[in-house]
C-alpha positions in Angstrom: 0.0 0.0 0.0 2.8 2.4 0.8 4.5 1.5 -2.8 1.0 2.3 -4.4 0.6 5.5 -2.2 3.7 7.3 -3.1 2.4 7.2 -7.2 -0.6 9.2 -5.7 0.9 12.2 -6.5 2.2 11.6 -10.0 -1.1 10.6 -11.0 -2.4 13.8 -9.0 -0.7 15.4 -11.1 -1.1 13.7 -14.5 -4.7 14.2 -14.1 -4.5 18.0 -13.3 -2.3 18.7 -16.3 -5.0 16.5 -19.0 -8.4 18.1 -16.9 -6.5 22.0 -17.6 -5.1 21.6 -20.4 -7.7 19.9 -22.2 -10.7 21.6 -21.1 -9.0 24.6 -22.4 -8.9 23.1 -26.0 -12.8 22.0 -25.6 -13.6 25.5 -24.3 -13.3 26.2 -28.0 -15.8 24.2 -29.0 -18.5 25.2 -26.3 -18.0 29.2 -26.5 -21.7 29.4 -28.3 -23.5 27.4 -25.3 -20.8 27.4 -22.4 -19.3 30.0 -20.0 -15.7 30.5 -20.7 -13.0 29.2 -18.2 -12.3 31.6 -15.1 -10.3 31.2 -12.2 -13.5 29.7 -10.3 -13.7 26.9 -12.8 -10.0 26.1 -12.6 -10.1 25.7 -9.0 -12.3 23.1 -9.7 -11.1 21.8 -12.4 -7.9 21.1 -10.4 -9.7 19.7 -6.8 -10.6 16.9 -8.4 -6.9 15.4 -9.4 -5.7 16.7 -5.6 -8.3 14.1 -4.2 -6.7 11.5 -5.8 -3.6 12.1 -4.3 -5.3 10.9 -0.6 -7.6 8.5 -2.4 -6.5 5.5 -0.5 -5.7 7.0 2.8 -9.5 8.3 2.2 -11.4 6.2 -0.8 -14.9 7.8 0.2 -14.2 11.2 1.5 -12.2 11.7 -1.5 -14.3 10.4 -4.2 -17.3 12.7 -2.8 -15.4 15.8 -3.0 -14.1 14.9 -6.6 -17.8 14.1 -7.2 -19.0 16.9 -5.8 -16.9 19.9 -7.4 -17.8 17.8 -10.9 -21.7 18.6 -10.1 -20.6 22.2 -9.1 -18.6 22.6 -12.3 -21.1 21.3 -14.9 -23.8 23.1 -13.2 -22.0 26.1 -13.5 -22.0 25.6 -16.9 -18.6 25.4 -17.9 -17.2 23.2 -21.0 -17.5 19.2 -20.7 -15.7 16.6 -20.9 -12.0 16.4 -19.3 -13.5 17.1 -15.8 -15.0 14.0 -15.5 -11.7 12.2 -15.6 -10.9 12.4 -12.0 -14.1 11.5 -11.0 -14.5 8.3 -12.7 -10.9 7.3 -11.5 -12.3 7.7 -7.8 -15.4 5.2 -9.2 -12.9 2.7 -10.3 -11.0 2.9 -7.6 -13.6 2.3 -4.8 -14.6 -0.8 -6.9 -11.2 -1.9 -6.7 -10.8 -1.9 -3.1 -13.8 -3.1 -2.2 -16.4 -0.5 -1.8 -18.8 -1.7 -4.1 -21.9 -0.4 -2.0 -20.4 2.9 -1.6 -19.5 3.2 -5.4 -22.6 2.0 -6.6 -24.7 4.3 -3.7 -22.5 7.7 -6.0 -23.0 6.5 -9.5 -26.8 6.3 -8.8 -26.3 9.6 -7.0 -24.1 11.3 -10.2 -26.6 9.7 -12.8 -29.9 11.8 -11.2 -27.5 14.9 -11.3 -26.5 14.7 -14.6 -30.3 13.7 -15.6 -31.6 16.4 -13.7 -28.9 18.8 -15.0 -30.2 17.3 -18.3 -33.3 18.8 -17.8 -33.4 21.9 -15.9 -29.4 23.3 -16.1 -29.9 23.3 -19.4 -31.3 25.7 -22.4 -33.6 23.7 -24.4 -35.3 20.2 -24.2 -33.4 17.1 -23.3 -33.5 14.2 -25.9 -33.6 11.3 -25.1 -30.2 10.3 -26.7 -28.4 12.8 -24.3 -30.5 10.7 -21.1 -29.4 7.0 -22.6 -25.8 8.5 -23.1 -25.4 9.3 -19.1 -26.9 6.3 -18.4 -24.3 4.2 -20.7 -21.6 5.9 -20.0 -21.8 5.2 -16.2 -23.0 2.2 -16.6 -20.1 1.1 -19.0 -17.9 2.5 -16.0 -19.4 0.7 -13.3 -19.7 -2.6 -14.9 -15.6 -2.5 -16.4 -15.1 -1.8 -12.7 -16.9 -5.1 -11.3 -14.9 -7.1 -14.1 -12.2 -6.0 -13.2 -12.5 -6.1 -9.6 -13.4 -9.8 -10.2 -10.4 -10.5 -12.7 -8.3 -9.0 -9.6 -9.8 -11.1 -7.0 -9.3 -13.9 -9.5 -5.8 -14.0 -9.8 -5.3 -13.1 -6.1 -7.2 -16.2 -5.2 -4.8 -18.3 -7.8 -1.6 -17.2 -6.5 -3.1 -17.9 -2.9 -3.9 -21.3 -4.0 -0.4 -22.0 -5.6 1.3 -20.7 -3.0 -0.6 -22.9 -0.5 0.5 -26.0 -3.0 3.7 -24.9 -2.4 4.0 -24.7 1.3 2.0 -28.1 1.2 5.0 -30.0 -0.8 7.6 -28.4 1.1 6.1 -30.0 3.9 5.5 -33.2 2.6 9.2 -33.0 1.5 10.4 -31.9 4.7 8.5 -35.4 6.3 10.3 -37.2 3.6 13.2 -36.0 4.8 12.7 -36.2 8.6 12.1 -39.9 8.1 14.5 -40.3 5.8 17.0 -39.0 8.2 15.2 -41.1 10.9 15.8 -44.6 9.3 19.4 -43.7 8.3 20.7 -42.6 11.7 18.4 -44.9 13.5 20.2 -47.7 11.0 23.4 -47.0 11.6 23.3 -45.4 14.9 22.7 -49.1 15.7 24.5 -51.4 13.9 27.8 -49.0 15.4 26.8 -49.5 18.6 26.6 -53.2 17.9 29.7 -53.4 16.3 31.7 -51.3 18.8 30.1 -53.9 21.8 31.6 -56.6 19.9 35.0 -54.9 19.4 35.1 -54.3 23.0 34.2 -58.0 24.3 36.7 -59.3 21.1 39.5 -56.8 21.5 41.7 -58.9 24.2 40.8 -62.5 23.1 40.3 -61.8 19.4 41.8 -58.9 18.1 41.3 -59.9 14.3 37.4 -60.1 14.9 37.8 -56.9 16.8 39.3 -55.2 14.0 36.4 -56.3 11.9 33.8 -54.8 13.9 35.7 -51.8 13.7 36.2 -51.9 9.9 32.3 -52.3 9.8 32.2 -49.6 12.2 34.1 -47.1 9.8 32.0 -48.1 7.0 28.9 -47.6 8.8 30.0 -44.3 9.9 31.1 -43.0 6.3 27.7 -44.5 4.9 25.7 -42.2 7.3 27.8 -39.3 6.7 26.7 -39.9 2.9 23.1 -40.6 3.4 22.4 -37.3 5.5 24.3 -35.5 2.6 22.1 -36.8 0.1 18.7 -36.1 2.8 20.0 -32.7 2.9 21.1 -32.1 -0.5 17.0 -31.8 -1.2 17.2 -28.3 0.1 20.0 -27.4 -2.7 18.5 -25.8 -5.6 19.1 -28.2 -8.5 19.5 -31.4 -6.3 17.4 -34.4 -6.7 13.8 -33.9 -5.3 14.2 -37.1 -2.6 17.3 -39.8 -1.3 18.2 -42.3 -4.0 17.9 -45.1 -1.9 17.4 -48.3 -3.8 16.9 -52.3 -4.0 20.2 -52.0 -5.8 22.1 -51.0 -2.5 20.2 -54.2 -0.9 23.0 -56.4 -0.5 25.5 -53.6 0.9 23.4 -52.8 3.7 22.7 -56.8 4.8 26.7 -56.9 4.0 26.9 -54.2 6.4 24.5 -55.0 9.1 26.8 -57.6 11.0 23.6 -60.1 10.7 23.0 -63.4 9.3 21.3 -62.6 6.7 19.7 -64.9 3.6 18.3 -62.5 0.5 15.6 -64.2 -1.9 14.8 -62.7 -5.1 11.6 -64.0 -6.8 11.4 -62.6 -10.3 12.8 -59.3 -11.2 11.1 -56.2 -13.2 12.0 -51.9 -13.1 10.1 -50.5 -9.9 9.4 -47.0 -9.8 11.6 -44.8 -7.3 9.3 -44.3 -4.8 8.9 -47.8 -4.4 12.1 -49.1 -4.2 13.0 -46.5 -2.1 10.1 -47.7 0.4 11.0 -51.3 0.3 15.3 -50.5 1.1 13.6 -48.1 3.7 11.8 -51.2 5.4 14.3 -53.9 4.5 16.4 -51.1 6.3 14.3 -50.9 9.5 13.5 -54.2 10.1 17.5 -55.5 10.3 17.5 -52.3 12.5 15.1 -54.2 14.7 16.8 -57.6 14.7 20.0 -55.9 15.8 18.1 -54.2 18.6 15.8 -56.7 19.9 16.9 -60.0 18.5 20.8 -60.5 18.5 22.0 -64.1 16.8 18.7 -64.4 15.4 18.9 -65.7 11.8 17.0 -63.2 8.9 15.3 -64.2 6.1 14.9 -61.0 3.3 12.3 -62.3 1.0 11.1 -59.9 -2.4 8.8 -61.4 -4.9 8.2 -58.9 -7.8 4.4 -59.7 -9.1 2.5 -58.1 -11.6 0.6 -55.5 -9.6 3.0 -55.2 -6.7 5.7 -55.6 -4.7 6.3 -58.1 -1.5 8.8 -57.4 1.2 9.1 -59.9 3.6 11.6 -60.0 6.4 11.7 -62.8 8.9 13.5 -63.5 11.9 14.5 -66.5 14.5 14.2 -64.8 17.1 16.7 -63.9 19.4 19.9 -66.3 20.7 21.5 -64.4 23.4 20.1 -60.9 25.8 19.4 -57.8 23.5 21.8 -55.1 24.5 19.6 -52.2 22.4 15.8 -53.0 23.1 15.5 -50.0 25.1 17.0 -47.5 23.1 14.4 -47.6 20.5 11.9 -44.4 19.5 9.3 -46.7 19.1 8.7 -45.3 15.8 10.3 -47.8 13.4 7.3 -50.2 12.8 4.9 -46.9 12.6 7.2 -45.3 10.3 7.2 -48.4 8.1 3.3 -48.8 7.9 3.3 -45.1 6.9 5.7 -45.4 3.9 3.8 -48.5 2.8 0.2 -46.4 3.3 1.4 -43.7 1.4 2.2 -46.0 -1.6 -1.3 -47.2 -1.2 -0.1 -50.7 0.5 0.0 -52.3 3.5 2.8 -53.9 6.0 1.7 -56.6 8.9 4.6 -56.9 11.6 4.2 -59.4 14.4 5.7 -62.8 16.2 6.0 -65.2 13.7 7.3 -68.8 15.8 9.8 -68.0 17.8 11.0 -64.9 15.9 9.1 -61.6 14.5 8.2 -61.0 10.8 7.6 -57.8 8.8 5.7 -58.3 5.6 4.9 -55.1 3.4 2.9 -54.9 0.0 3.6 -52.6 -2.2 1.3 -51.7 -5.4 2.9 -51.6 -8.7 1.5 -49.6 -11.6 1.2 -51.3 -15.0 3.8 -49.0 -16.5 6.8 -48.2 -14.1 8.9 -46.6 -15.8 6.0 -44.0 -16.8 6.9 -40.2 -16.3 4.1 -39.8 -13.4 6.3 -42.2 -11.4 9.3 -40.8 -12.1 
């Protein structure tokens, strides 16, 4: 409003030089049947364009006073035409911002001035051209007004919906990441702290065991290091949109996860990203789990690619010797993993399954995966 405001001058200004300097050129024209300009009619030929300049500090005062030294003026009888600019500007304007009532409430007003003016100011009968013309002409300015009040309102109700869009997928990319970054550090997190337990029980009686543990432990460390980078690289302009984690990375991570661990592929075909990126994310947090609550326990990783979608299945023995980690869970692994499979439009069932604890997730497939609405 203050940007708009300090143009209130210019176009104070601009309006006062075309109302002068035009009328003048008009006067020429009217000499037989109007008064000739005088220093009354310039006054208000110029009080008019120094309402505009406090228009939208003051729509209505403003537009009355331009309103009424136009009545004053053309019942006066000075020339026509250029006076009226200001005027309908102040019309236009209260339109604009919103004061339709009030707008409408003076063109009604001006249009039984100029009619009466039509009758009685005048020398001579009114026709009935001169009382449809008045009527037109603020009718034509009224209407323009209300289209483009509503062309305005419009396009300000567009860019609020976009911009709501907007802040609705940055926040469903900031969850994305959030859990992103929760099943990587949770992950890793874990499968160090495992690792370093075993390379301090090994490091006296076994030091070349120990030294694995710690290798894996390194690993581990660098992989998380390069998984938040890749999370975080989402808020770099030009950076993919989401983490590339993929089936292809399947056998690192059980290489990695210190667990006995048997991978079955049944069948093959291209997933979409989102998908494979769901089923790592839950092959993920499931050998997170076994670490945690299930040490020793034996882990069968079971994916069966079918027509219309995707199985995960991940199935434990349960646990051979006391879990060191079971209490240092969020509690949010098996929640996180039903959401990822909802949001894909599947499901995942986690529960005892004999003596161990099974995961199994179901992942919808579209008929076309490699389609550019998955990718």
């Amino acid at each position: 409003m203050r940007k708009k405001s300090r143009y209130a001058p210019v176009l104070g200004l601009i309006v006062a030089v075309a109302q002068v300097v035009t009328s003048q050129g008009a006067a020429y024209g009217q000499l037989h049947i109007r008064k000739p300009l005088d220093a009354l009619s310039y006054t208000l030929l110029l009080v008019g364009p120094a309402a505009l300049v406090v228009h939208r500090r003051f729509p209505v005062g403003s537009a009355a006073v331009a309103l009424l030294v136009t009545y004053a003026y053309t019942w006066l009888n000075y020339p026509l035409g250029p006076v009226y600019i200001a005027p309908t500007i102040t019309l236009i304007t209260l339109v604009l911002v919103g004061r339709r009532a009030v707008a409408w409430s003076f063109a009604g007003v001006t249009l039984v001035v100029f009619l009466a003016y039509g009758h009685f100011g005048t020398v001579g009968p009114p026709g009935l051209f001169h009382d449809l013309a008045i009527t037109a002409f603020i009718m034509l300015v009224m209407v323009g007004s209300e289209l483009w009040a509503i062309a305005r309102e419009r396009r300000a109700q567009q860019q609020r919906t976009a911009e709501e869009e907007a802040r609705r997928q940055a926040s469903e990319e900031r969850l994305t990441m959030a859990q992103e970054l929760h099943d990587v550090l949770a992950h890793n997190i874990s499968l160090i702290h495992v690792q370093a337990a075993t390379a301090l029980h090994l490091i006296d009686d076994n030091p070349d065991q120990a030294r694995t543990a710690l290798a894996t432990i390194k690993t581990a460390s660098k992989e998380v290091l390069g998984e938040m980078r890749s999370v975080l690289n989402v808020l770099r302009e030009g950076a993919p949109r989401f983490p590339t984690a993929g089936l292809d990375r399947l056998d690192d991570l059980i290489g990695r996860s210190g667990l006995d661990v048997t991978l079955r592929r049944e069948g093959t075909r291209p997933l979409p990203p989102q998908v494979e990126r769901a089923a790592y994310r839950i092959v993920q947090e499931s050998l997170t789990n076994v670490a945690r609550h299930a040490p020793g326990a034996r882990v069968t990783v079971r994916l069966a690619y079918g027509e219309r979608e995707l199985a995960v299945t991940v199935t434990d023995t349960g646990a051979t010797s006391s879990p060191e980690l079971s209490a240092h869970g969020t509690g949010n692994g098996i929640p996180g993993m039903r959401e990822r499979a909802s949001a894909l439009g599947g499901t995942l069932v986690a529960g005892p399954s004999g003596t161990g604890f099974q995961v199994s997730a179901r992942l919808p497939l579209p008929s076309d995966p490699l389609s550019p609405e998955d990718t």
